[in-house]
ROPAPA-223605 format. One record per residue (C-alpha): residue number from 1; z, y, x negated. Coordinates in nm, 3 decimals, always signed. Layout:
BEGIN
{NUM; {Z; Y; X}};
...
This chain:
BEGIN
{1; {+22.621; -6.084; -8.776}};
{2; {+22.897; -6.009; -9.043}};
{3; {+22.916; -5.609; -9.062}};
{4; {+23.047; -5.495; -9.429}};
{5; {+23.435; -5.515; -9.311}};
{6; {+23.434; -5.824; -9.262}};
{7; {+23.443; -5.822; -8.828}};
{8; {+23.149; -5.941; -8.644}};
{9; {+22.904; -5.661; -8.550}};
{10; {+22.604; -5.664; -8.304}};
{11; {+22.270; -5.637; -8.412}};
{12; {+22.062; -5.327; -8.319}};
{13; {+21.786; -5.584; -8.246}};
{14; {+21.650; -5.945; -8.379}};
{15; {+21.453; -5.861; -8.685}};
{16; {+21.592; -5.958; -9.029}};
{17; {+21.684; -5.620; -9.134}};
{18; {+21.901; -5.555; -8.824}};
{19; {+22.019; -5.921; -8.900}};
{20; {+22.104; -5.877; -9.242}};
{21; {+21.856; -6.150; -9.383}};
{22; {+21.658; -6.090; -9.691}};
{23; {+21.465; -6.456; -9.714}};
{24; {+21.173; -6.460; -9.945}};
{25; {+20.872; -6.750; -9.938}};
{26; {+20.671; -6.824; -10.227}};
{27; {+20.586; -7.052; -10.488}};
{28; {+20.605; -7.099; -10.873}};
{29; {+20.345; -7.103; -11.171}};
{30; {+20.181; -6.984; -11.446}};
{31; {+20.114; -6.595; -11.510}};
{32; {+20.038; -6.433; -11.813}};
{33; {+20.183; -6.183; -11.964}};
{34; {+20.146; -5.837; -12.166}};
{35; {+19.999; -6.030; -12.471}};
{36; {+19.735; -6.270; -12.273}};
{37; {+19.957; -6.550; -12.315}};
{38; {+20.016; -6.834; -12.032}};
{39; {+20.413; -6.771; -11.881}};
{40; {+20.589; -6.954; -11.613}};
{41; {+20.569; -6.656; -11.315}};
{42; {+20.678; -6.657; -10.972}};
{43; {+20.520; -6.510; -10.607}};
{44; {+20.688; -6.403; -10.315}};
{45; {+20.681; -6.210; -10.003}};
{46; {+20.914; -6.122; -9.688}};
{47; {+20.825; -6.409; -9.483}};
{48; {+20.710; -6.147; -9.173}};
{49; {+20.506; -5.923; -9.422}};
{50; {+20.143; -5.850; -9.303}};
{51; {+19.905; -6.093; -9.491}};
{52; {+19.612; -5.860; -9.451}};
{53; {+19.406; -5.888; -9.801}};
{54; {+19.586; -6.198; -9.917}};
{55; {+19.511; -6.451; -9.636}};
{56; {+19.175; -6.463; -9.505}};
{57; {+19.203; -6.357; -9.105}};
{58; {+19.576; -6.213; -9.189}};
{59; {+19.500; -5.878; -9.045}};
{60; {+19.474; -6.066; -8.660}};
{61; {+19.787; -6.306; -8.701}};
{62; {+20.109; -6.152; -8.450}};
{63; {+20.456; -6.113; -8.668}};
{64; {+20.587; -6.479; -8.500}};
{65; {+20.303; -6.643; -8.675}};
{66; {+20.324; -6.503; -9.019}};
{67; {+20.562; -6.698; -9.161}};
{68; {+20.375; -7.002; -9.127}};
{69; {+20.018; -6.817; -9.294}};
{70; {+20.231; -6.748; -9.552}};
{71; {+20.365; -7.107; -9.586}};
{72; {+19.999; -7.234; -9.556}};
{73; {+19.905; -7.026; -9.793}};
{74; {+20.172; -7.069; -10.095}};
{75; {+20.104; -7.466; -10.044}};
{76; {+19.744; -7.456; -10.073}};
{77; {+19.775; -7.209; -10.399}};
{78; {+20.050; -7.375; -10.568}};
{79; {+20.131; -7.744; -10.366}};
{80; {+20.459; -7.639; -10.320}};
{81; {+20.684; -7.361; -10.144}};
{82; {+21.019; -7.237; -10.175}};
{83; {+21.248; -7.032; -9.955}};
{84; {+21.561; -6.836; -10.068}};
{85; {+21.717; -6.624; -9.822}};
{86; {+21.920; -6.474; -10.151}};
{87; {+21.875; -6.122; -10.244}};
{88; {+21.553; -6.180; -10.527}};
{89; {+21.349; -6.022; -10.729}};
{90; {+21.066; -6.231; -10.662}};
{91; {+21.188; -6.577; -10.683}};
{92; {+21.492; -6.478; -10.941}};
{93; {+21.840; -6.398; -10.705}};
{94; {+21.975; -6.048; -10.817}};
{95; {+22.281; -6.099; -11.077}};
{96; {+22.165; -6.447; -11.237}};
{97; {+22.118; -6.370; -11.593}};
{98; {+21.800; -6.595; -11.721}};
{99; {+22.041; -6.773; -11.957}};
{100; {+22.222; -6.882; -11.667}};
{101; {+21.936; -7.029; -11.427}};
{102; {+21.951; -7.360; -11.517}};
{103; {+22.290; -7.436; -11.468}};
{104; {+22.283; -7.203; -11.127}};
{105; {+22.003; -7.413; -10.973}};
{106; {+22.133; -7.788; -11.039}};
{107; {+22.502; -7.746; -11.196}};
{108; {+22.391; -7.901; -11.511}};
{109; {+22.449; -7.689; -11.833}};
{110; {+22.169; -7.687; -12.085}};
{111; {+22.157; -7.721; -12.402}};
{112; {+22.006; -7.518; -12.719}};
{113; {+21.822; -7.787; -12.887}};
């Protein structure tokens, strides 16, 4: 792994905060919000997180097989999943100002009307 001068560094050990990942899994839809009224909304989780309480049997599954609960789980909810190893909020990376998303994403600028 990169260390923050630049030079290559050792990992303590394998897991993804030693490594320096930050991925997220999850899946976009509709939420609603302070009003009651229907908002595009995003879920997401550390791909290792326990899924005890969300997924049904989540509580037994080892750390090496919670990634894929989770992906089973976003694509039955949703039909789709995405993966960002960005730093996120959610599904938004940290620094993208909303007005900027759509040209982010797909290089495309929008426009207004």
């Amino acid at each position: 792994m990169t260390s923050h001068r630049g030079a290559y560094a050792r990992a303590h050990c394998y897991c993804a905060a030693c490594m320096g990942l930050d991925p997220r899994i999850g899946s976009f839809g509709p939420a609603t919000d302070d009003v009651g009224d229907t908002v595009p909304g995003s879920a997401a989780v550390y791909p290792w997180a326990d899924p005890r309480g969300v997924i049904e049997g989540g509580g037994n599954l080892d750390r090496g097989q919670r990634p894929f609960a989770w992906f089973a789980y976003f694509l039955q909810e949703a039909g789709h999943v995405v993966v960002d190893k960005r730093a996120c909020v959610n599904l938004w990376p940290v620094g993208v100002r909303h007005d900027d998303a759509l040209f982010c994403e797909i290089g495309i600028a929008g426009t207004s009307d």
